[in-house]
mmCIF entry with sequence, helices, sheets and N, C-alpha, C, O atoms, coordinates in Angstrom:
data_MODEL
# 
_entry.id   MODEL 
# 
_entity.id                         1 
_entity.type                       polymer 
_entity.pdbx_number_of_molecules   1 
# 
_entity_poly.entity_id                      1 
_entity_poly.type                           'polypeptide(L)' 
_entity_poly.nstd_linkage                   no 
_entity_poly.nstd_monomer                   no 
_entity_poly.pdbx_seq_one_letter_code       
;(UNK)(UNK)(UNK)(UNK)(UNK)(UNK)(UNK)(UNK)(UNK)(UNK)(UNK)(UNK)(UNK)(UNK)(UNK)(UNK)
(UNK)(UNK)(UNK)(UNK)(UNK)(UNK)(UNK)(UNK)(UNK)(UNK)(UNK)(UNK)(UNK)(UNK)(UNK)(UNK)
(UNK)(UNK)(UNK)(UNK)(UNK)(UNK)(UNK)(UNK)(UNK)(UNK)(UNK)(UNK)(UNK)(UNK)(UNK)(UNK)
(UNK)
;
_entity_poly.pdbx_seq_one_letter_code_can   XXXXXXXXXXXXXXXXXXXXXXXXXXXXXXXXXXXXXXXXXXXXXXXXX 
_entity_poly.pdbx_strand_id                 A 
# 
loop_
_entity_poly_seq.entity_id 
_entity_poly_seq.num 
_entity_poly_seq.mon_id 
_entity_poly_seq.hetero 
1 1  UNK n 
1 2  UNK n 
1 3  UNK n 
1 4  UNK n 
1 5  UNK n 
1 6  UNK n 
1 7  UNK n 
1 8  UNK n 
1 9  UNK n 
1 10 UNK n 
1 11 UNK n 
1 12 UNK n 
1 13 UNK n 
1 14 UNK n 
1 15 UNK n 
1 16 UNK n 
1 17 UNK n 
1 18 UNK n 
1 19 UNK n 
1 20 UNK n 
1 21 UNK n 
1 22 UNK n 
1 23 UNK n 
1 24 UNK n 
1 25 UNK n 
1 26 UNK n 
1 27 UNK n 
1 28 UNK n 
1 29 UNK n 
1 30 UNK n 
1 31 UNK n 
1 32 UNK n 
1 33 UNK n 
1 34 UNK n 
1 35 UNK n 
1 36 UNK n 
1 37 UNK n 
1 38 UNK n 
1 39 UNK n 
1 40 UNK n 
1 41 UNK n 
1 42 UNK n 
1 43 UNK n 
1 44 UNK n 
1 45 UNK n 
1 46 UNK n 
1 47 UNK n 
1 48 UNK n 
1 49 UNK n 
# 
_struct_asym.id          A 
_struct_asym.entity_id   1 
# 
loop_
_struct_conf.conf_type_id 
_struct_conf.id 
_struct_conf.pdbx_PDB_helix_id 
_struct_conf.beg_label_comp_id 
_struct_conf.beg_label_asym_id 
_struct_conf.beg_label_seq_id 
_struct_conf.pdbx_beg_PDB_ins_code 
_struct_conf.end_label_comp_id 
_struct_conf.end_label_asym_id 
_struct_conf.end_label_seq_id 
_struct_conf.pdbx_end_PDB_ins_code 
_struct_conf.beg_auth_comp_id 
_struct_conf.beg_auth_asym_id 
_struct_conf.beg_auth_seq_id 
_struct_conf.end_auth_comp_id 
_struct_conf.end_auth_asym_id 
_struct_conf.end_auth_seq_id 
_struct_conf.pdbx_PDB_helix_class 
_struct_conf.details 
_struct_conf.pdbx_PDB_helix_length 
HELX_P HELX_P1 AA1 UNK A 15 ? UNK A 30 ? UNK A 15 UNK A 30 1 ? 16 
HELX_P HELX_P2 AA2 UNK A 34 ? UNK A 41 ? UNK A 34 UNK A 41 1 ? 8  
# 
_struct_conf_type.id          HELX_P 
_struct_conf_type.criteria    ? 
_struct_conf_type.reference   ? 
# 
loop_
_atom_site.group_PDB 
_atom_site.id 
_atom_site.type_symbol 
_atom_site.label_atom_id 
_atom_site.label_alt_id 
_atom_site.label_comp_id 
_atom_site.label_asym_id 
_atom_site.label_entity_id 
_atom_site.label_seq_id 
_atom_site.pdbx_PDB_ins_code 
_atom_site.Cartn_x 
_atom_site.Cartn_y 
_atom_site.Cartn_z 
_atom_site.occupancy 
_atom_site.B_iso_or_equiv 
_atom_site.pdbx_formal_charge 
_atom_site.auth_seq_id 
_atom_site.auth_comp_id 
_atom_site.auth_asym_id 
_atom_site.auth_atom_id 
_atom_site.pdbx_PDB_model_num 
ATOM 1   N N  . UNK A 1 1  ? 38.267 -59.954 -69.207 1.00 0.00 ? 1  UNK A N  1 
ATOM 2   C CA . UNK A 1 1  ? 37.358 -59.965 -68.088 1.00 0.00 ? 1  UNK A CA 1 
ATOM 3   C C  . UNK A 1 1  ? 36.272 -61.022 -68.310 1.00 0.00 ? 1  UNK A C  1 
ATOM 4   O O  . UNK A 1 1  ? 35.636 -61.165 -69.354 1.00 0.00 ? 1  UNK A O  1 
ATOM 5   N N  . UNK A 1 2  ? 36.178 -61.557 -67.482 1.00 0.00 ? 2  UNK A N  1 
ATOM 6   C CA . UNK A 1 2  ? 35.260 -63.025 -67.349 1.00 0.00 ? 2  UNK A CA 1 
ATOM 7   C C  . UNK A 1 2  ? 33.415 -62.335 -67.018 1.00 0.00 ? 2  UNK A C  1 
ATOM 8   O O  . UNK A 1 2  ? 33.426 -61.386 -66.235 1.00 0.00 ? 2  UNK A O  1 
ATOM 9   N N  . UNK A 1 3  ? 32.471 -62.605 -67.362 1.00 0.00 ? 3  UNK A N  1 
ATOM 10  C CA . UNK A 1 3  ? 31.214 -62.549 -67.231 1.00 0.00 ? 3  UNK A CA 1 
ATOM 11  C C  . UNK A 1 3  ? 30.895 -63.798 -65.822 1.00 0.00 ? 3  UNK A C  1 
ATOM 12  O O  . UNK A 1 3  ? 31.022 -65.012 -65.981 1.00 0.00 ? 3  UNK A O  1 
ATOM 13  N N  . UNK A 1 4  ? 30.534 -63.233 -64.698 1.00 0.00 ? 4  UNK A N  1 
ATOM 14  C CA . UNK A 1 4  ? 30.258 -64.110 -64.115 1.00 0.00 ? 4  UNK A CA 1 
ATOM 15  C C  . UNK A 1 4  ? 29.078 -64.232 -63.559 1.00 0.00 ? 4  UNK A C  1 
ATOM 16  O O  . UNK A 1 4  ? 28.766 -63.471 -62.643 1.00 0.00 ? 4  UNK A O  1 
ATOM 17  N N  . UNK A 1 5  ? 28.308 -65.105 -63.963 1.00 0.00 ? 5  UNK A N  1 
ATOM 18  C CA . UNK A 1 5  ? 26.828 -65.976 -64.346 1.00 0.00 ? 5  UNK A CA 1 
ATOM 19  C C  . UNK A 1 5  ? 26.275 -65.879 -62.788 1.00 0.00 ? 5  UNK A C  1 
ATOM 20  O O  . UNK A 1 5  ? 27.042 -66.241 -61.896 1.00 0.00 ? 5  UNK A O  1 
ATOM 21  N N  . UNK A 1 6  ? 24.886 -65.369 -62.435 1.00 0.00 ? 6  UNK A N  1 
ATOM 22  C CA . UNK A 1 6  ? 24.306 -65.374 -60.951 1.00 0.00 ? 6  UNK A CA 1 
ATOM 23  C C  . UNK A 1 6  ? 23.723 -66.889 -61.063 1.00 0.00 ? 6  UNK A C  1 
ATOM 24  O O  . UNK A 1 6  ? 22.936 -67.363 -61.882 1.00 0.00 ? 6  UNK A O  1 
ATOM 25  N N  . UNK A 1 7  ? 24.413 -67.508 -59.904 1.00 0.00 ? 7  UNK A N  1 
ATOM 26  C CA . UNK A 1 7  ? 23.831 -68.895 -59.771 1.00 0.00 ? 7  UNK A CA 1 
ATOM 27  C C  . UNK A 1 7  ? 22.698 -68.902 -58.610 1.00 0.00 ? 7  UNK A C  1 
ATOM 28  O O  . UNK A 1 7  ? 22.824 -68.362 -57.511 1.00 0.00 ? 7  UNK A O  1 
ATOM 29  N N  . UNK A 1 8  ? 21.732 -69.516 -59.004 1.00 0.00 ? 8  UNK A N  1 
ATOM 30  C CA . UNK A 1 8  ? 20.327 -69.232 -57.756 1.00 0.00 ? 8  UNK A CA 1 
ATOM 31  C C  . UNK A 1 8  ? 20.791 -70.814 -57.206 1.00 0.00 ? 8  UNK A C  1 
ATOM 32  O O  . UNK A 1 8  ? 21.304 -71.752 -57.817 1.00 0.00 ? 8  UNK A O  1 
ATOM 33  N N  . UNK A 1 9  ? 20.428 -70.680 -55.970 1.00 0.00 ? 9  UNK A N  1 
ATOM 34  C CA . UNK A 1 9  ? 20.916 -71.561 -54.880 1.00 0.00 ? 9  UNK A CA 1 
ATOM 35  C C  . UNK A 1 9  ? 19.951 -72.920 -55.006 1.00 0.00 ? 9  UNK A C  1 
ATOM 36  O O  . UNK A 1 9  ? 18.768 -72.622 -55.172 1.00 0.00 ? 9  UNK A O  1 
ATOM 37  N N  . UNK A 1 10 ? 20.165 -74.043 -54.969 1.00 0.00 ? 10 UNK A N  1 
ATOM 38  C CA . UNK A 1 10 ? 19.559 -75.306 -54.931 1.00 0.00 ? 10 UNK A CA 1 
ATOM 39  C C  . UNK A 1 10 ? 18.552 -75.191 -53.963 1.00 0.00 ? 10 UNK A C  1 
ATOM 40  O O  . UNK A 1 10 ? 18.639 -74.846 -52.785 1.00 0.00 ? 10 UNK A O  1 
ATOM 41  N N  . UNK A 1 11 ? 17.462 -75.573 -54.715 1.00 0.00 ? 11 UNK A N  1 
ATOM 42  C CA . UNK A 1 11 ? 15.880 -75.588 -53.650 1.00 0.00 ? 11 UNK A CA 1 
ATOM 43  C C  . UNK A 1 11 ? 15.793 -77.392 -54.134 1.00 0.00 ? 11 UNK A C  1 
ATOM 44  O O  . UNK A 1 11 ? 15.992 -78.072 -55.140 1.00 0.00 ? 11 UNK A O  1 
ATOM 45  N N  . UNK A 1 12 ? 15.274 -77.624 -52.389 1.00 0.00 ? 12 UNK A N  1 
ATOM 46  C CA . UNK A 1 12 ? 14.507 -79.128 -52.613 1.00 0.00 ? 12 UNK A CA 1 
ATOM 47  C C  . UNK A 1 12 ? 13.652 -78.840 -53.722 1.00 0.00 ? 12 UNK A C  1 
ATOM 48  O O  . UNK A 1 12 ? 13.286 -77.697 -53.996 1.00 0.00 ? 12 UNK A O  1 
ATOM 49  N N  . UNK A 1 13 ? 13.257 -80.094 -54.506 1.00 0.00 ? 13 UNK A N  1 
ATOM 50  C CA . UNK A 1 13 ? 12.249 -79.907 -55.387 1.00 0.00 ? 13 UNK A CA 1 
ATOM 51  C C  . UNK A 1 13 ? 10.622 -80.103 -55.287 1.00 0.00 ? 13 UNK A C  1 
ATOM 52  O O  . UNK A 1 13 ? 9.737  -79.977 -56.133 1.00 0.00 ? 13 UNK A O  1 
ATOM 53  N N  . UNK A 1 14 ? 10.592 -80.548 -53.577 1.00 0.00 ? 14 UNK A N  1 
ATOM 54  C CA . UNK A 1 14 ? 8.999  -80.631 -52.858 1.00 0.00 ? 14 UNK A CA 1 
ATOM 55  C C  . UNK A 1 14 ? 8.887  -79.132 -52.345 1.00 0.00 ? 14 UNK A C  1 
ATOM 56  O O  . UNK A 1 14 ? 7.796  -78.594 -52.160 1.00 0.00 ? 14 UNK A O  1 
ATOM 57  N N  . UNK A 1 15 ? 10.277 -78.414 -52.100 1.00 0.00 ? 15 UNK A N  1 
ATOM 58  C CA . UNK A 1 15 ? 9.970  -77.096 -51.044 1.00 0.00 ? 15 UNK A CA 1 
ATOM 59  C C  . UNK A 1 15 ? 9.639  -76.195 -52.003 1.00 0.00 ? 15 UNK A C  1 
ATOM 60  O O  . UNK A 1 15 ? 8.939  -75.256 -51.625 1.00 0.00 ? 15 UNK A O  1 
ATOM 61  N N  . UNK A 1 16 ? 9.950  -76.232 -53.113 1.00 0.00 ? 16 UNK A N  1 
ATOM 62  C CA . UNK A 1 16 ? 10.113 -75.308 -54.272 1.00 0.00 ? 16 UNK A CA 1 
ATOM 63  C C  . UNK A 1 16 ? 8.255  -75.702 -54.604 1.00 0.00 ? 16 UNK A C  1 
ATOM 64  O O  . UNK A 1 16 ? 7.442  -74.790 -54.753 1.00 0.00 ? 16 UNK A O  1 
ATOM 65  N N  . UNK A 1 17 ? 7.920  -76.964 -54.660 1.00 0.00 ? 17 UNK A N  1 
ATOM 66  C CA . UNK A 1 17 ? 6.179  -77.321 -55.031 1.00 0.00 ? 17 UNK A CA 1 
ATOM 67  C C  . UNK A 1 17 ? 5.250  -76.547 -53.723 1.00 0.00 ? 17 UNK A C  1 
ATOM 68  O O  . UNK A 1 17 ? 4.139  -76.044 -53.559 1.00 0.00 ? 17 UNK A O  1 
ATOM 69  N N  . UNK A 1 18 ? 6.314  -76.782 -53.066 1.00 0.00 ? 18 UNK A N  1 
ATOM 70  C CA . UNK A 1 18 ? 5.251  -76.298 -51.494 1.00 0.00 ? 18 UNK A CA 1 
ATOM 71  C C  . UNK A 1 18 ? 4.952  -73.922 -51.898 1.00 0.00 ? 18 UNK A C  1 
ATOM 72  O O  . UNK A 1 18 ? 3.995  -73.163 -51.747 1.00 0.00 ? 18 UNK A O  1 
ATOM 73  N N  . UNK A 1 19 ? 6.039  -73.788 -52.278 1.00 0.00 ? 19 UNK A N  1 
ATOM 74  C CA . UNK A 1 19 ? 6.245  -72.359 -52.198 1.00 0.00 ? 19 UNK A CA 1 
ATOM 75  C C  . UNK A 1 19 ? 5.173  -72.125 -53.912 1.00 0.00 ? 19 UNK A C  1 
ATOM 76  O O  . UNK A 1 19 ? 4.219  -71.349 -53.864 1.00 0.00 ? 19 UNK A O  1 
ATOM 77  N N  . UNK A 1 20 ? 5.369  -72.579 -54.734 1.00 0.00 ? 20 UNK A N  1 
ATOM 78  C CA . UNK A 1 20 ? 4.516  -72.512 -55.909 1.00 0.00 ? 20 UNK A CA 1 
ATOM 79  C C  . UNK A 1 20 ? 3.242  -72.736 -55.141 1.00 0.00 ? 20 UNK A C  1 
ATOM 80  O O  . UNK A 1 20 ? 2.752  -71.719 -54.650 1.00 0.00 ? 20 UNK A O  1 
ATOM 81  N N  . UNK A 1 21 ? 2.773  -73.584 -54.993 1.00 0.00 ? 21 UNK A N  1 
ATOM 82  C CA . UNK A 1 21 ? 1.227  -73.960 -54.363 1.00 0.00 ? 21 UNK A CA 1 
ATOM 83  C C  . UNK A 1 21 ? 0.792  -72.787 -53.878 1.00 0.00 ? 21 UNK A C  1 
ATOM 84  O O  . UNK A 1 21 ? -0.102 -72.121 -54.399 1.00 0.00 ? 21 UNK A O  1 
ATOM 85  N N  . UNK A 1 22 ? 1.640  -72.378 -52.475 1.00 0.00 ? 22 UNK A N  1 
ATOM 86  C CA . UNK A 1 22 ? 1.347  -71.112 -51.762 1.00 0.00 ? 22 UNK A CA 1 
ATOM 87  C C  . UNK A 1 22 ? 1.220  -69.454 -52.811 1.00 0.00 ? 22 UNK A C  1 
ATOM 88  O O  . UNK A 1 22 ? 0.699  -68.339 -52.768 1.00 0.00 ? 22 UNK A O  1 
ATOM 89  N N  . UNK A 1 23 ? 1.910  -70.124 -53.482 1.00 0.00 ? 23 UNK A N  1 
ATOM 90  C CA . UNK A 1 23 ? 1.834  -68.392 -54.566 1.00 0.00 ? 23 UNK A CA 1 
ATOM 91  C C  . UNK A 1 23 ? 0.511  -68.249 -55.251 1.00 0.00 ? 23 UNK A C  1 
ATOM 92  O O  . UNK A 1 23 ? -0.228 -67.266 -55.287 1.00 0.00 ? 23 UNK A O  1 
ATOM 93  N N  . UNK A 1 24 ? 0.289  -70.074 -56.074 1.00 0.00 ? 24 UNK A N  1 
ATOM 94  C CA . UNK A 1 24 ? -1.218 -69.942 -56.847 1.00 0.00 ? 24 UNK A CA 1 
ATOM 95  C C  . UNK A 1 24 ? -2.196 -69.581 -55.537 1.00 0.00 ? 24 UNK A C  1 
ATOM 96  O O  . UNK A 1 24 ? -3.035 -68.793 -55.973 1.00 0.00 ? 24 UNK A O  1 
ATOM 97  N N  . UNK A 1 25 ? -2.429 -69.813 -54.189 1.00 0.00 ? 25 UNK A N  1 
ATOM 98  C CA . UNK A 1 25 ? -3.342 -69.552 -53.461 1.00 0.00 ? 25 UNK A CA 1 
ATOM 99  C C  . UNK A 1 25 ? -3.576 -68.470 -53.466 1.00 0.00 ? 25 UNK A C  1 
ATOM 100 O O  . UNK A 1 25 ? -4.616 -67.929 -53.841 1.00 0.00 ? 25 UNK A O  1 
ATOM 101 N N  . UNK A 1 26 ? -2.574 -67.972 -53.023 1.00 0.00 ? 26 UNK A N  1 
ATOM 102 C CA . UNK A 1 26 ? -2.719 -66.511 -52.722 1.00 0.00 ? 26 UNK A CA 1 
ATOM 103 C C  . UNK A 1 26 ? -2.815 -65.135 -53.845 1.00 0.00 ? 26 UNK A C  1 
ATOM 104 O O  . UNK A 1 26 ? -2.951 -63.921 -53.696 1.00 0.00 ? 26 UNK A O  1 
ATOM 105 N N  . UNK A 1 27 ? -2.672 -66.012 -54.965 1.00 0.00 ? 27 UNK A N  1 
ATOM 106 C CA . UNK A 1 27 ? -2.959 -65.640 -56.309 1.00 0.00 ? 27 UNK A CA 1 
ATOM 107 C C  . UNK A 1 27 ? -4.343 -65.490 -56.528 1.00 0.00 ? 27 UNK A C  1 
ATOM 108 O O  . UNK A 1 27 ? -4.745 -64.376 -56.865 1.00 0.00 ? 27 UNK A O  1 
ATOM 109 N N  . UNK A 1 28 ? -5.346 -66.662 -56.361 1.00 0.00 ? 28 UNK A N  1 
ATOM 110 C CA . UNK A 1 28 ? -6.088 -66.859 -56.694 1.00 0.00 ? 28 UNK A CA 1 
ATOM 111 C C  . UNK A 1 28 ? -6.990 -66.200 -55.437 1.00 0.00 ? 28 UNK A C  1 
ATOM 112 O O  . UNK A 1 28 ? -8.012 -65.795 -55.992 1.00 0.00 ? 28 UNK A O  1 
ATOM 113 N N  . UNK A 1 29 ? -7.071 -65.951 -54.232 1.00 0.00 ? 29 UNK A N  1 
ATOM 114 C CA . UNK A 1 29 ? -7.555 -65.480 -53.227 1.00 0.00 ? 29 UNK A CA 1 
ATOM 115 C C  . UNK A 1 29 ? -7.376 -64.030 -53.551 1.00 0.00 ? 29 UNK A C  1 
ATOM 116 O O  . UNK A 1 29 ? -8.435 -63.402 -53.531 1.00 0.00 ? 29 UNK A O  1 
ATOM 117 N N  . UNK A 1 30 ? -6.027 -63.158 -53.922 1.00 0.00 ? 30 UNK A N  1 
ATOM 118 C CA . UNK A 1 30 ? -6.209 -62.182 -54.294 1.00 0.00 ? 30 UNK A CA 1 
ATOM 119 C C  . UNK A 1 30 ? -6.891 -61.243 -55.539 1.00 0.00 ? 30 UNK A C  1 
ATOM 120 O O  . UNK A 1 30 ? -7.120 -60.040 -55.663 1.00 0.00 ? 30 UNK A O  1 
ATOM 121 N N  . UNK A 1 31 ? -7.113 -62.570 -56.483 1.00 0.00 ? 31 UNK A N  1 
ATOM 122 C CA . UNK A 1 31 ? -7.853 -62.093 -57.546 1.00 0.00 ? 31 UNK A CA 1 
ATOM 123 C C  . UNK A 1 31 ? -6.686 -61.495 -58.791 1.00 0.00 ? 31 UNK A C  1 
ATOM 124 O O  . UNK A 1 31 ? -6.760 -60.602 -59.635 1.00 0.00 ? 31 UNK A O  1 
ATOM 125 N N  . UNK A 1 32 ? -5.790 -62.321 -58.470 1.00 0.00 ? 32 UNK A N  1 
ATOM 126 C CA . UNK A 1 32 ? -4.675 -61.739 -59.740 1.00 0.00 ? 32 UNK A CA 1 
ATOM 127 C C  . UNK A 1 32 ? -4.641 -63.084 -60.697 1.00 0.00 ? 32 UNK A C  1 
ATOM 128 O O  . UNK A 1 32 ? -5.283 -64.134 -60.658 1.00 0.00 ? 32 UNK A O  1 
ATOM 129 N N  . UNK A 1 33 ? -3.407 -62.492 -61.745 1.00 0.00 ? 33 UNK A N  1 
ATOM 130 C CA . UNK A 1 33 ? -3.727 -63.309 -62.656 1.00 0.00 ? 33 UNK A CA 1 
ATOM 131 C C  . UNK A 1 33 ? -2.673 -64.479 -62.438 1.00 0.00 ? 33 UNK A C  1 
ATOM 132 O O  . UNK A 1 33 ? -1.582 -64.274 -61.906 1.00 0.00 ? 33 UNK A O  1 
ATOM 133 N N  . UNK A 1 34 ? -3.113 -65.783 -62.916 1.00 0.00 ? 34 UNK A N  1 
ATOM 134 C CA . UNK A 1 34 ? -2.339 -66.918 -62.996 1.00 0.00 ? 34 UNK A CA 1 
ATOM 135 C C  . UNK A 1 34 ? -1.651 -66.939 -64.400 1.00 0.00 ? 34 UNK A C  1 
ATOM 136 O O  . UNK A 1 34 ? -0.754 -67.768 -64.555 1.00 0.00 ? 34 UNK A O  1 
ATOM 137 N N  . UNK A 1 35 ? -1.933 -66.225 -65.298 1.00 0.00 ? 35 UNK A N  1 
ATOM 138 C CA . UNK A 1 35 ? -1.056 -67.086 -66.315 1.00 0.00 ? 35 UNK A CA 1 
ATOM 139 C C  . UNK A 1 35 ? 0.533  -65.498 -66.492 1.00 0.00 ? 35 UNK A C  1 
ATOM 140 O O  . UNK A 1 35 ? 1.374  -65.500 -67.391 1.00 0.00 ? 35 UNK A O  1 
ATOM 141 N N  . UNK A 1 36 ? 0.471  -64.783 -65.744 1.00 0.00 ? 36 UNK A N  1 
ATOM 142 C CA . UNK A 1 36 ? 1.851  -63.950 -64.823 1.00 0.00 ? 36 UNK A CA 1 
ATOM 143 C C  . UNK A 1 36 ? 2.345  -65.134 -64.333 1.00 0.00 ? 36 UNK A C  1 
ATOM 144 O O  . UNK A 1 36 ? 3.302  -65.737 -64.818 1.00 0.00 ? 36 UNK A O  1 
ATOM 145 N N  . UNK A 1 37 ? 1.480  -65.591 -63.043 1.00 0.00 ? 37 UNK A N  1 
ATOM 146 C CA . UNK A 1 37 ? 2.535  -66.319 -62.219 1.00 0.00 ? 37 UNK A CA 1 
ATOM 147 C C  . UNK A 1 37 ? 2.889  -67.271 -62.555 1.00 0.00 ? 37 UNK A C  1 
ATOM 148 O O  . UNK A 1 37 ? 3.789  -67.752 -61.867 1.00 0.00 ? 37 UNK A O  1 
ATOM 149 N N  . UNK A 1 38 ? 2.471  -67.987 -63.623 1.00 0.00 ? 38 UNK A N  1 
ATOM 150 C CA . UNK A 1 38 ? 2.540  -69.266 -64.751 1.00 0.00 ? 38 UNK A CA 1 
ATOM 151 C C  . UNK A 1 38 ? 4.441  -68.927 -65.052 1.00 0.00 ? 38 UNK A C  1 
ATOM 152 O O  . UNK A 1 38 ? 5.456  -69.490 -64.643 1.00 0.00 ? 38 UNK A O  1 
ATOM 153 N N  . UNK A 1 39 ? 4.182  -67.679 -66.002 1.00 0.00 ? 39 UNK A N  1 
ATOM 154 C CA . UNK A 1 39 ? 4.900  -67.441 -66.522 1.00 0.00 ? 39 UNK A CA 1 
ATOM 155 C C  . UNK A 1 39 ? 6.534  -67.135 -65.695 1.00 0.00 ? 39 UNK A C  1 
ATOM 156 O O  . UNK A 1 39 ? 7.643  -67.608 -65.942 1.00 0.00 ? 39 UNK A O  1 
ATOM 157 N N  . UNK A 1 40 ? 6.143  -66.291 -64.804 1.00 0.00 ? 40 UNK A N  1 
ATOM 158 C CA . UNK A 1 40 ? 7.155  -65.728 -63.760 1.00 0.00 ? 40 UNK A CA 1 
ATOM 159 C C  . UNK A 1 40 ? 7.862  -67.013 -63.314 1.00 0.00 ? 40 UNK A C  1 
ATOM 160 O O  . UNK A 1 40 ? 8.874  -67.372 -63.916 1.00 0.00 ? 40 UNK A O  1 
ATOM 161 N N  . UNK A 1 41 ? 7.403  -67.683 -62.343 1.00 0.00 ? 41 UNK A N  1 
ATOM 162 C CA . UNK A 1 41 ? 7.763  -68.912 -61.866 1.00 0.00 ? 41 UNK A CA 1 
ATOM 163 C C  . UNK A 1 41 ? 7.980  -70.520 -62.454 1.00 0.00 ? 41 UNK A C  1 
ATOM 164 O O  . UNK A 1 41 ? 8.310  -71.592 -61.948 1.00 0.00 ? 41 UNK A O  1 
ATOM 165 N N  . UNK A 1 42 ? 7.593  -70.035 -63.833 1.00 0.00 ? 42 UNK A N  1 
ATOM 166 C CA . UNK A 1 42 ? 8.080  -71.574 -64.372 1.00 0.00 ? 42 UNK A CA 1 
ATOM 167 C C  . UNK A 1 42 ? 6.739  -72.820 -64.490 1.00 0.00 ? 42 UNK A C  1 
ATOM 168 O O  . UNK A 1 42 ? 6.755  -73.969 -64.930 1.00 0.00 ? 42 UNK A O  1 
ATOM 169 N N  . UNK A 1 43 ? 5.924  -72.200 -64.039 1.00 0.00 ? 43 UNK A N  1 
ATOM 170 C CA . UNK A 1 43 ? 4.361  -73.401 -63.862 1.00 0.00 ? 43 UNK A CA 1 
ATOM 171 C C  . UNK A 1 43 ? 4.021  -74.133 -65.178 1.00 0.00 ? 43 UNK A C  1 
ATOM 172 O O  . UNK A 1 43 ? 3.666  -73.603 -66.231 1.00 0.00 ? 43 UNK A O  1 
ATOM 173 N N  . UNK A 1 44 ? 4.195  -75.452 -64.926 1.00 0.00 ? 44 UNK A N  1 
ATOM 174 C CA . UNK A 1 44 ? 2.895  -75.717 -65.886 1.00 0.00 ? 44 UNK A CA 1 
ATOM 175 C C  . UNK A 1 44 ? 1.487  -76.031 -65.665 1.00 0.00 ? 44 UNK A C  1 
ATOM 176 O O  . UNK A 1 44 ? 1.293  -76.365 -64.496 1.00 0.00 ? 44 UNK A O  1 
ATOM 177 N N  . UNK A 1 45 ? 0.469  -76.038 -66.372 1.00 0.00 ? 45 UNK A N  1 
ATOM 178 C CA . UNK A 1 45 ? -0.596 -76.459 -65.706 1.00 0.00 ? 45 UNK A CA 1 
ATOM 179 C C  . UNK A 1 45 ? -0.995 -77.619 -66.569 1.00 0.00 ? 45 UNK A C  1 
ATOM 180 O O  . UNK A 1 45 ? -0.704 -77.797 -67.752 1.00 0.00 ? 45 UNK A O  1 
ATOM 181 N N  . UNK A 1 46 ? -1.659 -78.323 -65.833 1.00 0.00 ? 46 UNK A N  1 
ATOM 182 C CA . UNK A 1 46 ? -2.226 -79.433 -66.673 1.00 0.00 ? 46 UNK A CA 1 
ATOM 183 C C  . UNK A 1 46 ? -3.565 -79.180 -67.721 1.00 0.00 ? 46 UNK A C  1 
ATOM 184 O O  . UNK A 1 46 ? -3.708 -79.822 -68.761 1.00 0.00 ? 46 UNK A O  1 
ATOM 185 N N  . UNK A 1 47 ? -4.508 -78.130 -67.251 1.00 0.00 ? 47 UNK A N  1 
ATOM 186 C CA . UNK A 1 47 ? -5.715 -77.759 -68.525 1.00 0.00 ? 47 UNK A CA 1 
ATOM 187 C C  . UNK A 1 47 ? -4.945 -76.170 -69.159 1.00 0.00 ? 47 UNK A C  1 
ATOM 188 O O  . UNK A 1 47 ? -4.012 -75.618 -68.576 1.00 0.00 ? 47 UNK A O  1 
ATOM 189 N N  . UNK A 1 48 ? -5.399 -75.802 -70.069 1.00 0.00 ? 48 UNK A N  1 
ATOM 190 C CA . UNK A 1 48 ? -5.164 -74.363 -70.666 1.00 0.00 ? 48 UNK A CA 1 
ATOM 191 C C  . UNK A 1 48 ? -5.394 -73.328 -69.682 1.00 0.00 ? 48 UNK A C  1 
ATOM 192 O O  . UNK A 1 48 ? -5.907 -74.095 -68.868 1.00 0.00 ? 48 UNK A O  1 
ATOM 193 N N  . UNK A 1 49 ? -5.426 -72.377 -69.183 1.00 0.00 ? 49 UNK A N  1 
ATOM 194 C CA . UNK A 1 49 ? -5.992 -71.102 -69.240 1.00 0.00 ? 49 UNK A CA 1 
ATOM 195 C C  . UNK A 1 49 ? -6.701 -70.211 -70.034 1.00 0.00 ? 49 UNK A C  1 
ATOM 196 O O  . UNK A 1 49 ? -6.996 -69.097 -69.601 1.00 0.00 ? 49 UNK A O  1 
# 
């Protein structure tokens, strides 16, 4: 029996910046933490946290 691997579907790589952007906003408007959504989604940031 073969293991068969979930492939996540090809995102443009501006639509994928556009949907990150929108997450830190609403991150940061809600008062949660960024270095979750850092982590969750793959972010880097350019200063530390």
């Amino acid at each position: 029996m073969e293991k068969k691997e979930k492939k996540q579907p090809v995102m443009n790589v501006f639509l994928r910046m556009l949907e990150d952007k929108r997450a830190i906003r609403e991150c940061i408007r809600k008062g949660g933490d960024l270095k979750t959504l850092e982590q969750s989604r793959g972010i880097k940031f350019a200063k530390p946290l």
